[in-house]
C-alpha positions in Angstrom: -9.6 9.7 22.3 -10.3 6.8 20.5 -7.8 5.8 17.2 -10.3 7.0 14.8 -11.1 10.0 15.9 -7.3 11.3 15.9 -6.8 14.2 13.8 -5.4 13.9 11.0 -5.8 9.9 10.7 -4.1 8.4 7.9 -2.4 4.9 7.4 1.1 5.8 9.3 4.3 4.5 7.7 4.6 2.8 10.8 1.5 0.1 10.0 1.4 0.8 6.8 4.8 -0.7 4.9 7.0 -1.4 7.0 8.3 -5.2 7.6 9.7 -4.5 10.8 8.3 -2.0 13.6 10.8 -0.5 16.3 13.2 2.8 15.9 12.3 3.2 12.2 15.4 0.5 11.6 15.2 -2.9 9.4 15.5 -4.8 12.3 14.1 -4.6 16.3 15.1 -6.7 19.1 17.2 -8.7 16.9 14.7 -9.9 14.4 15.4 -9.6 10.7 13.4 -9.3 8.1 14.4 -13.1 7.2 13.3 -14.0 10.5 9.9 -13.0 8.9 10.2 -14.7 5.4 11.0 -18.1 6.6 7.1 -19.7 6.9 5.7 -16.8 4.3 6.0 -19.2 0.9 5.9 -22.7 2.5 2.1 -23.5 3.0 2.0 -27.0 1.6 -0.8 -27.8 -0.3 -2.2 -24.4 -0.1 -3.8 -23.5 -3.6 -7.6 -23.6 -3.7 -10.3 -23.3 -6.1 -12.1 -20.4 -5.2 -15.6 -22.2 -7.3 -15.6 -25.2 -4.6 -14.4 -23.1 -1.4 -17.0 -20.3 -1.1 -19.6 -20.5 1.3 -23.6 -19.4 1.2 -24.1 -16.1 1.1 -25.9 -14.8 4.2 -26.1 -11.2 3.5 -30.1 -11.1 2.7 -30.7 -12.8 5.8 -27.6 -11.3 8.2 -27.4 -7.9 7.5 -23.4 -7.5 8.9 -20.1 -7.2 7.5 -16.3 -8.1 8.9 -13.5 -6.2 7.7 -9.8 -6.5 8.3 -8.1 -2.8 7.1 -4.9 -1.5 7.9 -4.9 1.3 11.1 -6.2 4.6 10.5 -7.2 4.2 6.9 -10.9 5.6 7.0 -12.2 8.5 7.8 -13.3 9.2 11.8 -16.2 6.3 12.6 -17.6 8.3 15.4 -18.7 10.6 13.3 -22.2 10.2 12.4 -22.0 12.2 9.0 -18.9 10.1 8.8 -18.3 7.8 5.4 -18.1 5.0 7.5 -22.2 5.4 9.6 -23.6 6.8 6.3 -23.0 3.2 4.7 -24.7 1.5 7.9 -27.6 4.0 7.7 -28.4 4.0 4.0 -27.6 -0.1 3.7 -29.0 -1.3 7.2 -25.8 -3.0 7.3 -23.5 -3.3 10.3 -19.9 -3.4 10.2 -17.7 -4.9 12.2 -14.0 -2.9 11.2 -11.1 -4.0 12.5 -8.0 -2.3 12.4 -6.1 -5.8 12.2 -3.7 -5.6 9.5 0.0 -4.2 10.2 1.8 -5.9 7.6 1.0 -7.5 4.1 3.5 -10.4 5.3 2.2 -10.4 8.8 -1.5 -10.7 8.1 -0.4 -13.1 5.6 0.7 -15.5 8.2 -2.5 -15.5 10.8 -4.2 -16.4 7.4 -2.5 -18.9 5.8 -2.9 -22.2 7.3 -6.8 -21.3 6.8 -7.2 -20.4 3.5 -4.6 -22.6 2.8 -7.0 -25.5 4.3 -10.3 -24.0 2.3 -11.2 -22.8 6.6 -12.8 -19.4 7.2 -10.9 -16.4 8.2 -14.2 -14.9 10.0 -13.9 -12.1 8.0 -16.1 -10.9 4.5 -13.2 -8.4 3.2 -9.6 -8.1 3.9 -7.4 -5.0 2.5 -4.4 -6.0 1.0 -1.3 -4.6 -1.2 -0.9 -5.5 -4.9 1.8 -7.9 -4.4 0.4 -9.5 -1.7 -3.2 -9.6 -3.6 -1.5 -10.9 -6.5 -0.3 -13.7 -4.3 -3.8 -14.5 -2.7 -5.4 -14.9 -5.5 -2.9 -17.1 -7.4 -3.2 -19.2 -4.7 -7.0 -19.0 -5.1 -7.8 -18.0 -2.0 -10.3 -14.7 -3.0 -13.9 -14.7 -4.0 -14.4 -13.2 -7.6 -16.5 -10.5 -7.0 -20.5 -10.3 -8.9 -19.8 -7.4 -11.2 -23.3 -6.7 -11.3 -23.2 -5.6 -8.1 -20.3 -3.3 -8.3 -21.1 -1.3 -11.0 -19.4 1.7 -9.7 -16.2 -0.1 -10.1 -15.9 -0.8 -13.2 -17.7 2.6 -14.3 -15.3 4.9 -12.0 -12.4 2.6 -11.8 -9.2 5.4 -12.5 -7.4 4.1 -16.0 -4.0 3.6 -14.5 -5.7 1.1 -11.9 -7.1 -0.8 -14.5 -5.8 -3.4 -16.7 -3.4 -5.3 -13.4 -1.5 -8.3 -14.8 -2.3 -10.5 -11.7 -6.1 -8.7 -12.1 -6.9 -8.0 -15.9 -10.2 -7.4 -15.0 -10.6 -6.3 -11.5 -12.1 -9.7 -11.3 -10.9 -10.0 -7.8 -10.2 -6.8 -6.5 -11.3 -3.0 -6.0 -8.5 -0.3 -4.5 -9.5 1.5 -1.7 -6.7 3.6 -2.0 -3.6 4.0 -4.1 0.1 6.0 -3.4 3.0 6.9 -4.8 6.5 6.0 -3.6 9.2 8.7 -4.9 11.7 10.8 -3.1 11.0 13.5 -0.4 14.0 16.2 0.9 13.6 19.3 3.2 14.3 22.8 1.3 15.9 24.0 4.6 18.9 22.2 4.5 19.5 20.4 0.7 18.5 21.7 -2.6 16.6 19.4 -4.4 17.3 15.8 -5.1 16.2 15.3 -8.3 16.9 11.7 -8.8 16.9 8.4 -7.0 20.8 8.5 -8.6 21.8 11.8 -6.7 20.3 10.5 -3.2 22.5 7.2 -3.7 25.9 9.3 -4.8 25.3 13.2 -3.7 28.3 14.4 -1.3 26.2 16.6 0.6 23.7 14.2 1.3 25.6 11.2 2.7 24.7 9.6 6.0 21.6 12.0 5.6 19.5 10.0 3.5 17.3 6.7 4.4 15.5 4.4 2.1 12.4 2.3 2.8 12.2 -0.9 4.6 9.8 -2.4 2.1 11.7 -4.8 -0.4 9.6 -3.6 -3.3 9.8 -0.2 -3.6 13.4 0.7 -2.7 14.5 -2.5 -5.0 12.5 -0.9 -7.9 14.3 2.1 -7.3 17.8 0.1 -7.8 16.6 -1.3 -10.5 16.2 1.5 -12.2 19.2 3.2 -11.1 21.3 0.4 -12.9 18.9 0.6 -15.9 16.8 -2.3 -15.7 12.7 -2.1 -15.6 11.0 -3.0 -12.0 8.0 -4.5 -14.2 10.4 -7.0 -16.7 13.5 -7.9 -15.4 16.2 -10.9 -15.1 18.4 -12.3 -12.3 21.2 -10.5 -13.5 20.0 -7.7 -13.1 18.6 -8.4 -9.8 22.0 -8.7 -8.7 23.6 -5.7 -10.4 20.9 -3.7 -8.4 21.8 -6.0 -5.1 25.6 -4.6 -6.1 24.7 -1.0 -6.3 22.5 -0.9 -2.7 25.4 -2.7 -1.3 27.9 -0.3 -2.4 25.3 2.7 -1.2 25.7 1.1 2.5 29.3 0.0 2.6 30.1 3.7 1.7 27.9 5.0 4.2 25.7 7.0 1.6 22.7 5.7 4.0 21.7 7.0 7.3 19.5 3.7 7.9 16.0 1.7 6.3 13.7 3.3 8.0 10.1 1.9 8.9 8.1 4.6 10.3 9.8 7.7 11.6 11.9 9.2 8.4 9.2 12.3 7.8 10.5 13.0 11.7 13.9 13.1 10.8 13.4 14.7 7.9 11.7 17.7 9.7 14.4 18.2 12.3 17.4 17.8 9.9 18.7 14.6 11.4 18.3 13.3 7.6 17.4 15.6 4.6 16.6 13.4 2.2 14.6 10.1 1.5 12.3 7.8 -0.2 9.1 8.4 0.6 5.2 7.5 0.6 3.0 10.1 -1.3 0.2 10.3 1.4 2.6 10.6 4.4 4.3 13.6 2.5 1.3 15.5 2.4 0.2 15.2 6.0 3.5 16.2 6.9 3.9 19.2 4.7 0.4 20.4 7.1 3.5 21.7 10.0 6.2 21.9 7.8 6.3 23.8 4.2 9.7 22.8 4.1 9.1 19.4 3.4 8.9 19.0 -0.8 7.2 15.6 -2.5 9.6 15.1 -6.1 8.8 12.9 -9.0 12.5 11.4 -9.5 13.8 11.0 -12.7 13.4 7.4 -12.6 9.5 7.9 -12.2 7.1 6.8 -9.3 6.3 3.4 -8.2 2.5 3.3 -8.4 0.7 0.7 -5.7 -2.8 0.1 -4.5 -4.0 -1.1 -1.4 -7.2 -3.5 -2.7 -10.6 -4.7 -1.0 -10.7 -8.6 -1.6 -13.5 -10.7 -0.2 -11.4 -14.3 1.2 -12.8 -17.7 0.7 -15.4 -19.1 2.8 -16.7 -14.9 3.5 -20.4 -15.8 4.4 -21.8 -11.9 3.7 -19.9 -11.4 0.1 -23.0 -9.4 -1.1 -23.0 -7.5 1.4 -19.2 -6.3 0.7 -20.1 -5.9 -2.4 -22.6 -3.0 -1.3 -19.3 -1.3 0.6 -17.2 -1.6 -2.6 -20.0 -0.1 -4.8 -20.9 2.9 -1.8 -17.1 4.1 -1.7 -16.8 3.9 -5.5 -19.5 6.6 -5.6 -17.5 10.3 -6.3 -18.8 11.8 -2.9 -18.2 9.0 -0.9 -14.6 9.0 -2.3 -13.8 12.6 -2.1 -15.0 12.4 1.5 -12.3 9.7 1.7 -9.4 10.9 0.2 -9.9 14.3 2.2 -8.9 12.5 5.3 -6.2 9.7 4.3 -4.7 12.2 1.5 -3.7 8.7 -0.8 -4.5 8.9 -4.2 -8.2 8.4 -4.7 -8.7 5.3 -7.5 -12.5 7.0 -8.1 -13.5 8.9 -11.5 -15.2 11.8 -10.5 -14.3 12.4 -7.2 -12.0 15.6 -7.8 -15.0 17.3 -8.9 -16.9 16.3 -5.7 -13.9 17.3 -4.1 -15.1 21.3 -5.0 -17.7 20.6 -2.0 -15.8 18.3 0.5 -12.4 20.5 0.4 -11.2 22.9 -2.8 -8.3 23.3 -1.4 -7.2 19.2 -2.2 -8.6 19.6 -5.7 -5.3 20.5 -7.4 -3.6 18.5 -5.4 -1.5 15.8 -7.5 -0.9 13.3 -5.1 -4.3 12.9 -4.1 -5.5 13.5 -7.8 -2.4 13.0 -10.4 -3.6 13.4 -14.3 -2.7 11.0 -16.9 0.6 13.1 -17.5 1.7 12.7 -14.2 1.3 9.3 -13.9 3.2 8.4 -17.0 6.3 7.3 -15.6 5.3 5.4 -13.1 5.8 1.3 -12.7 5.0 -1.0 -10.6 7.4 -4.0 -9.2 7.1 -7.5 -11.3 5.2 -10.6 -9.7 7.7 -13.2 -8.0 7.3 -16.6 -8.3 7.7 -19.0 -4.7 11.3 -19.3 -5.9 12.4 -16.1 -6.7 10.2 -14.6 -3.5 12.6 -16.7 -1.7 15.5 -15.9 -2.8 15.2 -12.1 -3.5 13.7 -11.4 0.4 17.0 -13.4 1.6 19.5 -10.8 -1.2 17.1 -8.4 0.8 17.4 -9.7 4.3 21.2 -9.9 3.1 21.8 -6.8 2.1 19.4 -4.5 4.9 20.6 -6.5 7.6 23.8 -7.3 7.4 
């Protein structure tokens, strides 16, 4: 069976966030997450002006399209009702989709000394994270897209996607789909964790819980566990949230950082609580009704995986047309039935009433404006505090 066509397919935790791969743990075959960091900010030279490094459009002539996407994050491509061969049949566009990207930080570096050097990637879109899009296109490394020609976008855009301080405008960027990170715990075993506060200090809980191996979202948590805001905050309280995950793992609060297999330990009771992806809880609650998604006090981090066309992409037009074609409702709800992320599409939850009722009340594929209230995302890092906060990281996951 080919990788698409596995059912369900969804972006696993596995390809999806995690720095590391290998046991679930922050570190495999004694590499660290350092070991990782060390070339990621150090491209000399690297910033580009996106109006001088662009190349001519071919997309009238060479009716094709490259994509780089993380691993089972579309619906199946064999099928020919499928999201995926109704674009190609309606457009008379081929796409060339590759499952290449396992890691923001990872794809980061096969791409860097090109776009770095104003050199083609060979692709027309890549699929990025917010922090790591915010990056690229700092750097000016991403095509602004021809709103014109993504009208769909900007009509159907979701309001808490819109308005991005690295992307005011959605300039640059369209998300393809969007999660939640917040806390997950299995009713047969614990009550309910409530807080990001009681899985850090709860009795009953220690040695059971993990957190995640992705800097970001577990170091917004700690933030707001020692009051500071993810979004706005200084180096002291950097390091008083440093302090607090230190003190979580000297006194043996955590089980481990786990990468990709913490909704399997979760189900079998070898850990009964955790922070968790949105999307990955929902799959999982499919076998087990024990499993419960909870908004923690300290609110839900918020991200978005976004469709970017790179520098030097010689059929931008032509991903403008796959932009615009999942932004329609249908297309979307067709989606988000599959991957189970939050859809970013206005409108789709009503199309949903065709594709599958039973997701339309679902709030983690379709949260309301009251739900998505408290959530936050993580602040942008400059070079020097990228640096120094993934080696506190490194420090403190590591060892």
């Amino acid at each position: 069976m080919a990788p698409e066509d596995q059912a369900p397919a969804r972006r696993s935790t596995l390809s999806r966030r995690g720095l590391l791969r290998g046991g679930g743990a922050v570190a495999a075959a004694g590499l660290s997450v350092a070991a990782l960091k060390l070339p990621f900010f150090s491209v000399a030279g690297a910033a580009q002006d996106p109006a001088t490094c662009r190349a001519t459009d071919l997309s009238e002539s060479e009716r094709r399209l490259v994509i780089s996407n993380w691993t089972g994050y579309i619906d199946p491509r064999r099928n020919p009702r499928g999201t995926y061969n109704t674009f190609q049949d309606t457009t008379g566009i081929t796409v060339e989709y590759n499952d290449d990207v396992n890691d923001n930080a990872e794809f980061y570096a096969k791409v860097r000394n090109q776009l770095g050097s104003c050199e083609p990637i060979d692709r027309d879109m890549i699929v990025l994270t917010d922090w790591m899009a915010a990056r690229m296109i700092g750097l000016g490394w991403i095509q602004p897209l021809t709103r014109e020609r993504v009208p769909r976008l900007h009509e159907n855009l979701i309001d808490s996607l819109r308005d991005k301080a690295w992307d005011p405008d959605r300039t640059y960027s369209a998300p393809w789909q969007s999660g939640l990170t917040g806390i997950a715990y299995n009713a047969a075993y614990v009550d309910e964790v409530g807080s990001f506060s009681e899985l850090l200090t709860r009795s009953d809980l220690k040695g059971r819980i993990t957190l995640l191996t992705e800097m970001r979202d577990t170091m917004g948590f700690m933030l707001k566990v020692v009051g500071a805001e993810p979004e706005d905050f200084t180096e002291d309280e950097w390091y008083d949230a440093i302090d607090a995950l230190n003190r979580a793992v000297s006194d043996g609060q955590l089980r481990q950082f786990a990468g990709n297999n913490y909704l399997q330990q979760l189900a079998n009771g070898d850990i009964v609580a955790c922070e968790a992806w949105s999307g990955d809880v929902i799959q999982a609650q499919y076998d087990n009704p024990d499993i419960k998604f909870v908004v923690p006090e300290e609110g839900l981090s918020l991200w978005s995986d976004n469709m970017m066309v790179p520098n030097l992409a010689t059929h931008q037009a032509n991903a403008e047309a796959w932009i615009d074609y999942y932004y329609e409702p249908e297309v979307a709800a067709r989606l988000a039935a599959w991957v189970n992320y939050i859809c970013p599409v206005e409108g789709a939850r009503e199309a949903m009433e065709q594709v599958d009722p039973s997701l339309v009340d679902n709030p983690l594929i379709f949260p309301d404006e009251e739900f998505l209230a408290d959530t936050w995302d993580f602040m942008p890092l400059d070079d020097r505090q990228s640096q120094q906060y993934e080696g506190d990281w490194s420090d403190a996951t590591v060892g």
